[in-house]
C-alpha positions as CSV (number, residue, x, y, z in Angstrom):
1,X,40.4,-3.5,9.7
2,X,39.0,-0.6,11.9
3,X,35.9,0.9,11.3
4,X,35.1,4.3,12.1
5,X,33.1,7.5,11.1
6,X,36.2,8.8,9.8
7,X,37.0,6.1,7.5
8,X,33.8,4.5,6.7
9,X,30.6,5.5,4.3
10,X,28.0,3.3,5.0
11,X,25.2,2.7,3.0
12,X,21.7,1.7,3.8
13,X,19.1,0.0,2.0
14,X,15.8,-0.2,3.4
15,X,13.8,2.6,5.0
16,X,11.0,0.7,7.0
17,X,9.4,0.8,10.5
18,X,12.9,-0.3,12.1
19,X,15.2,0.6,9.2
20,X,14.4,4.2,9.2
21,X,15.7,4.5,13.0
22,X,18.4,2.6,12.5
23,X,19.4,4.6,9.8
24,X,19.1,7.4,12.0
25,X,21.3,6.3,14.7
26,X,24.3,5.6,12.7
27,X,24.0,8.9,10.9
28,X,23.9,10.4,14.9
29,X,27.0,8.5,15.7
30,X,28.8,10.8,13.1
31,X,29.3,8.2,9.9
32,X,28.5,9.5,6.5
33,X,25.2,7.8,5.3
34,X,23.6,6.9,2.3
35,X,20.6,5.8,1.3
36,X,18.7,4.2,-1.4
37,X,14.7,2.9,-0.7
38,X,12.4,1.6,-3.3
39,X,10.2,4.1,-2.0
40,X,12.1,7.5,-1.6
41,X,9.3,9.3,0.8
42,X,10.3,6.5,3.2
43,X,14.2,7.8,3.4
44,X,12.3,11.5,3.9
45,X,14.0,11.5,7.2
46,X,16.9,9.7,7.0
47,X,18.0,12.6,4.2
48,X,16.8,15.0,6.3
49,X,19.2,13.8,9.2
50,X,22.4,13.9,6.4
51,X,21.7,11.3,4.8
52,X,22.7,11.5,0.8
53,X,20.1,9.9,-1.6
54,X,21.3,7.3,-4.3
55,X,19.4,6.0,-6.7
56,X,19.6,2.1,-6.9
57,X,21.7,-0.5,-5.0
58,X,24.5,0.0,-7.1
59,X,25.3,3.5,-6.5
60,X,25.0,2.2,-3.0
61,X,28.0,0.0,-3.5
62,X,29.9,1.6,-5.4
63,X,30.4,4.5,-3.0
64,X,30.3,3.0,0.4
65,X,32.4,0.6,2.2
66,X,30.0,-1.0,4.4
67,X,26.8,-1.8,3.6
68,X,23.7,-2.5,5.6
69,X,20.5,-4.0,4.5
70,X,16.7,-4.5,5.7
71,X,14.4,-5.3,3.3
72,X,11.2,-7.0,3.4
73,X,11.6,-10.9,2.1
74,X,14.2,-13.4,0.6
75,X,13.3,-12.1,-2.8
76,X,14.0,-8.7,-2.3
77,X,17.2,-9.8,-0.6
78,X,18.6,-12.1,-3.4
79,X,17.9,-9.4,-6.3
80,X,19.5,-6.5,-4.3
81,X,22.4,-8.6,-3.7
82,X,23.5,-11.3,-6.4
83,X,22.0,-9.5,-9.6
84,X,23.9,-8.4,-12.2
85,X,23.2,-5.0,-11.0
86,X,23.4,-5.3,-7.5
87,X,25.5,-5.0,-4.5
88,X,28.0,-7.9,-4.9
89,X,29.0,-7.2,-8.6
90,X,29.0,-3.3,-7.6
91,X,30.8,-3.3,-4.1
92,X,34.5,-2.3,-3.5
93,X,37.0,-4.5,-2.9
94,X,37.4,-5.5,1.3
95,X,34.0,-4.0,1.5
96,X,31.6,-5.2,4.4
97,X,28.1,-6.1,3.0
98,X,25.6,-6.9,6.1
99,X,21.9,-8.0,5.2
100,X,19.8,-7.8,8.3
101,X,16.7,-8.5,7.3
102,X,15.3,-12.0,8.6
103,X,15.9,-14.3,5.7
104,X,16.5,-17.8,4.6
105,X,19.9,-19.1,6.1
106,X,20.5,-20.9,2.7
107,X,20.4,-17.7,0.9
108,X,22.9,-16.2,3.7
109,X,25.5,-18.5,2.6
110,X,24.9,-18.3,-1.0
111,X,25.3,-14.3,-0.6
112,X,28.5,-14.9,1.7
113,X,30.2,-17.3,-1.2
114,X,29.4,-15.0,-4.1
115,X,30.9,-11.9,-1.9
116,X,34.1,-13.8,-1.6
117,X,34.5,-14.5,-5.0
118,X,34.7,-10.5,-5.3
119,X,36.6,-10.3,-2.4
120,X,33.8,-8.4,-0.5
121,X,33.0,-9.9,3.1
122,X,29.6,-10.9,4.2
123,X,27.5,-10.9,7.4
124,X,24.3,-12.0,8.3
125,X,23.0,-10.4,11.0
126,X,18.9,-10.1,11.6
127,X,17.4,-8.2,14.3
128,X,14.9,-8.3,17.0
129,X,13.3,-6.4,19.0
130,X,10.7,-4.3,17.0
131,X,9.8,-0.8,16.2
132,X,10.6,-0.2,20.1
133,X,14.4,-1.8,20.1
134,X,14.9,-0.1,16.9
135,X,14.0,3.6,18.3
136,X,15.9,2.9,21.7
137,X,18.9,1.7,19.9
138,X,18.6,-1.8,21.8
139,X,18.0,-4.3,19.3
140,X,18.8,-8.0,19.5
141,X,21.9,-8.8,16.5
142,X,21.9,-12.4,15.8
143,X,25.3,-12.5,13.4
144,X,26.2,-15.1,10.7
145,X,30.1,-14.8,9.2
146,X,33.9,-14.3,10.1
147,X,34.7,-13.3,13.0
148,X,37.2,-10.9,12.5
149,X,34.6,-9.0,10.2
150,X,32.3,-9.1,12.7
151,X,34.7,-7.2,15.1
152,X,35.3,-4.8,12.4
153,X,31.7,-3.7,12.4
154,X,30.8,-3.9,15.7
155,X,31.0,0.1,16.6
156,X,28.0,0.0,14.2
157,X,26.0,-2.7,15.6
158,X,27.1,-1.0,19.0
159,X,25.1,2.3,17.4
160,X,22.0,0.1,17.1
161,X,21.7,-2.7,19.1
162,X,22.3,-4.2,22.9
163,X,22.5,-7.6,22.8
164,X,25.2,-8.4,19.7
165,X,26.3,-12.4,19.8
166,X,28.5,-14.1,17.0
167,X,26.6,-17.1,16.4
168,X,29.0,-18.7,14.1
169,X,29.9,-19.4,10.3
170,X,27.5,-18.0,7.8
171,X,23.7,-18.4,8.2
172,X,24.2,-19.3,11.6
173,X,22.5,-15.5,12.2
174,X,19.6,-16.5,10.8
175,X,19.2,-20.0,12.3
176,X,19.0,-17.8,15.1
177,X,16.3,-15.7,14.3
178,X,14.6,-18.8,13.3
179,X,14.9,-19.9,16.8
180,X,13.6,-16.6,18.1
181,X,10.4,-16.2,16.0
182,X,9.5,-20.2,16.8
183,X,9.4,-19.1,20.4
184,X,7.8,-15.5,19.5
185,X,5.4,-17.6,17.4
186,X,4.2,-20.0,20.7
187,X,4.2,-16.6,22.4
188,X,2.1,-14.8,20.4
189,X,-0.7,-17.7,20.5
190,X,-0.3,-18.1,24.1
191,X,-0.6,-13.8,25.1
192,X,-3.3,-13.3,23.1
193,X,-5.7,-16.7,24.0
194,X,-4.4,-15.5,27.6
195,X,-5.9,-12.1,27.1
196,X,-9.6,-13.2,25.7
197,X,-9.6,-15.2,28.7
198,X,-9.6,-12.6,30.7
199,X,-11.8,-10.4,29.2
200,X,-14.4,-13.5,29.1
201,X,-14.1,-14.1,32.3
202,X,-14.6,-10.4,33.3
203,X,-11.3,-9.2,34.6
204,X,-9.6,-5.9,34.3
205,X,-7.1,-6.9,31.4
206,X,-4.9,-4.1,32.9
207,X,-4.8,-5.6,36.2
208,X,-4.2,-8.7,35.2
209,X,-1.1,-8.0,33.2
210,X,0.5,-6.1,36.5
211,X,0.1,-9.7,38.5
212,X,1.4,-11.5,35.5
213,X,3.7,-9.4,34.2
214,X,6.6,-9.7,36.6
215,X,6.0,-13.7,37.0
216,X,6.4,-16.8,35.3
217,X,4.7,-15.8,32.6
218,X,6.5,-12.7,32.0
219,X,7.9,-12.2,28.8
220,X,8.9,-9.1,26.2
221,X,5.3,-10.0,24.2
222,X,3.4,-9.6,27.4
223,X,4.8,-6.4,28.7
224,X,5.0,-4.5,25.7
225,X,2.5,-5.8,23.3
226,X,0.0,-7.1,26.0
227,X,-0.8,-2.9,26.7
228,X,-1.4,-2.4,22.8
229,X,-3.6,-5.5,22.7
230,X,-6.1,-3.8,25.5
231,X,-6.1,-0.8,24.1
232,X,-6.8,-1.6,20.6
233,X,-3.5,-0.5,19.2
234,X,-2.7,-3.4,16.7
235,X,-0.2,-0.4,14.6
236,X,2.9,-2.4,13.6
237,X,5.7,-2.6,15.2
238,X,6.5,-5.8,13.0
239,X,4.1,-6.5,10.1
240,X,2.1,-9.6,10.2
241,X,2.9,-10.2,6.4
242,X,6.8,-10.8,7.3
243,X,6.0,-13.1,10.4
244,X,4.1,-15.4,8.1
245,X,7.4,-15.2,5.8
246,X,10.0,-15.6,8.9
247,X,7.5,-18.5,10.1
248,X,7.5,-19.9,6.4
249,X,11.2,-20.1,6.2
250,X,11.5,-21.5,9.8
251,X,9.1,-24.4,8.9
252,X,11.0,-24.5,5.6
253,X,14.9,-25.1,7.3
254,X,13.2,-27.6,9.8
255,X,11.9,-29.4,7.2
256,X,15.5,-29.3,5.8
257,X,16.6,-31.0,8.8
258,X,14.1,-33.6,9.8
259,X,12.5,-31.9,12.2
260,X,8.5,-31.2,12.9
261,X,7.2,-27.9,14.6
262,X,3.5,-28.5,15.5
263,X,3.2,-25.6,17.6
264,X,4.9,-23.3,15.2
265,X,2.4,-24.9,12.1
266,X,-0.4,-24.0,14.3
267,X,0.6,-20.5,14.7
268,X,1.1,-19.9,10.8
269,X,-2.3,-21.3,10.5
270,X,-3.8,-18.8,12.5
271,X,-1.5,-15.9,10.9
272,X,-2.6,-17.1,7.5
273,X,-6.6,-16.9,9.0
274,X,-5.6,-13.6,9.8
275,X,-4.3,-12.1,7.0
276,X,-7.3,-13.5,4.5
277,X,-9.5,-11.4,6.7
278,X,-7.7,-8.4,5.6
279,X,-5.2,-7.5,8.8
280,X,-2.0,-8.7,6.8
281,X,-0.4,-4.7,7.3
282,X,-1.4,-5.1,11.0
283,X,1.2,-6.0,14.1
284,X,1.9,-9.4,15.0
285,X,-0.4,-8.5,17.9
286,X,-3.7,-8.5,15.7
287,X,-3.4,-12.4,15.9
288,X,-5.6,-11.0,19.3
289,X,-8.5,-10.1,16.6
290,X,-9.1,-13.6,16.2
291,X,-10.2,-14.5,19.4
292,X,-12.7,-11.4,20.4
């Protein structure tokens, strides 16, 4: 199977703060694009760019051969893909169906065993890397599935990402991301107390993050939300609504396995504190408004 932009219409479902530029960039590579958002303002640009409107997931599958999805949460992923009319029951035959949003690992396999009933192959594949790695084309690809499918696609993920590892059989993408939002989680916590710190003890918060930012401590958090944090920028790059989801479903798979996450409760907690008091829409580096 060989993918290219002059035998493949992909299809994209999810028009967000990272899916929009994503969008974007295959559309740039030279595929054909279409689109379908529950919002159709947020796809303003993506049709703007060339890419063709549709009207539900359906149409979606129906006319393109891969498909790529972001959405916000497990919900929204399970009825876009295994309802009646969805993208499984809709999608062609030795079609390529990709969800990228971060979701639950469980649901990645039961996606990936109702696509082969319909002979339609599925990936997992979430991202990291934020707003940022989504306009820069340098997103993190965690991927769940076959790996000969995965090879297929990868021109695509080429067009939007840097760092692009198989991880193994299905759901093993989003184990992954699991992995990566536990240690974003501890991150988080630890930037942000860091940060009040060094306000309280009267430092130049600027100053301070050009001694720390190179050392031991350095860290993608630190150097590129640590900046936002001092100037008062807490505009998301990722929504602190979904990190209390991804952290919900990390907790969630661990409890699965037997195994406890203090660290990882602890920063939920907080998140949860956060989002009562209204900052829920905020980015993940608002948890700094807890602590000035």
């Amino acid at each position: 199977m060989i993918i290219s932009p002059e035998n493949t219409v992909v299809g994209f479902i999810g028009a967000g703060v990272m899916g929009t530029s994503m969008a974007n960039h295959i559309l740039n590579a030279g595929y054909r694009l279409h689109v379908y958002t529950r919002t159709k303002e947020k796809a303003l640009s993506v049709c703007q760019n060339g890419g063709v409107w549709e009207n539900s997931a359906a149409d979606i599958a129906e006319k393109c051969n891969v498909i790529i999805t972001i959405v916000g949460f497990p919900a929204d992923v399970e009825s876009i893909y295994l309802k009646s009319d969805g993208i499984i029951e809709n999608a062609q035959q030795n079609s390529i169906v990709i969800d990228m949003t971060t979701s639950s690992p469980l649901l990645a396999l039961k996606i990936y065993e109702a696509a082969q009933k319909r002979s339609v192959h599925a990936l997992d594949a979430p991202v990291s890397g934020g707003d940022v790695g989504a306009k820069n084309a340098a997103l993190s690809i965690m991927v769940g599935g076959d790996k000969e499918i995965f090879q297929a696609v990868k021109p695509i993920f080429d067009v939007i990402g840097k760092n692009i590892e198989l991880q193994g059989r299905a759901g093993s993408g989003q184990h992954t991301k699991m992995v990566n939002q536990i240690a974003i989680a501890a991150g988080m916590l630890g930037l942000c107390e860091s940060l009040a710190y060094a306000v309280k003890a009267g430092l130049d918060p600027e100053t301070v993050l050009k001694s720390i930012g190179s050392g031991a401590a350095a860290s993608w958090s630190l150097n590129n939300l640590g900046p936002r944090i001092i100037k008062g920028d807490f505009a998301p790059g990722f929504y602190v609504k979904h990190f209390i989801k991804d952290m919900a479903i990390a907790l969630e798979s661990a409890e699965e396995m037997g195994l406890e996450l203090p660290g990882l409760n602890l920063a939920k907690s907080l998140y949860d504190k956060l989002a009562q008091k209204g900052y829920e829409l905020d980015g993940t580096q608002a948890l700094y408004r807890l602590f000035i």
